[in-house]
N, C-alpha and C positions, 0 to 999 in steps of 0.2 A: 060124414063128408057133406051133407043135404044139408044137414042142421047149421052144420059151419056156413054154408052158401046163403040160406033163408035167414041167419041170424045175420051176417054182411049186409044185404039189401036191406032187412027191415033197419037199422041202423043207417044206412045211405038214406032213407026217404026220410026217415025222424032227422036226420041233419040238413038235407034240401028244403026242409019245411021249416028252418031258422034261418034260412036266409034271408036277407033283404035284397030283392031282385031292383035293379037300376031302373027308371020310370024311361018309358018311348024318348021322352026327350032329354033326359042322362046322358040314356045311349046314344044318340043322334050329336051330341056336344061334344062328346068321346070320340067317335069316328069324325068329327070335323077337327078335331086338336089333331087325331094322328095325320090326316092327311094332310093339315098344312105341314106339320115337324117333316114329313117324308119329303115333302117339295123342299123344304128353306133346306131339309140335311144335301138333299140329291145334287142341289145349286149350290151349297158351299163347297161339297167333292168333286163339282163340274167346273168351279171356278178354280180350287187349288191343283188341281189336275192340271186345267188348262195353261194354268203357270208355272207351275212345275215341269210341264213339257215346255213352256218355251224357254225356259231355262237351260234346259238340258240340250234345246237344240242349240242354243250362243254355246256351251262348253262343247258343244263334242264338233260339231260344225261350223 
């Protein structure tokens, strides 16, 4: 059971050590793509929303 567990990790760290980790400003490129996608998506569901409900207020009232 031990062996099975020590033979897992040693194999997790041999494969962590092939990565190619993303440089400070990769990452910093990355988190500015997603935060603009989250505002333009938030404003496109804010805008069909908001016509969609006026819609629905001319049919029903």
């Amino acid at each position: 059971m031990f062996g099975k567990v020590g033979n897992f990790v040693g194999e997790t760290k041999q494969e962590l050590n092939k990565v190619t980790w993303p440089t400070k400003n990769e990452v910093w490129q990355s988190t500015l793509v997603v935060i603009i996608t989250v505002f333009l998506m938030a404003a496109f569901i804010g805008t069909i929303d908001f016509v969609l409900s006026m819609v629905m207020r001319v049919l029903v009232g």
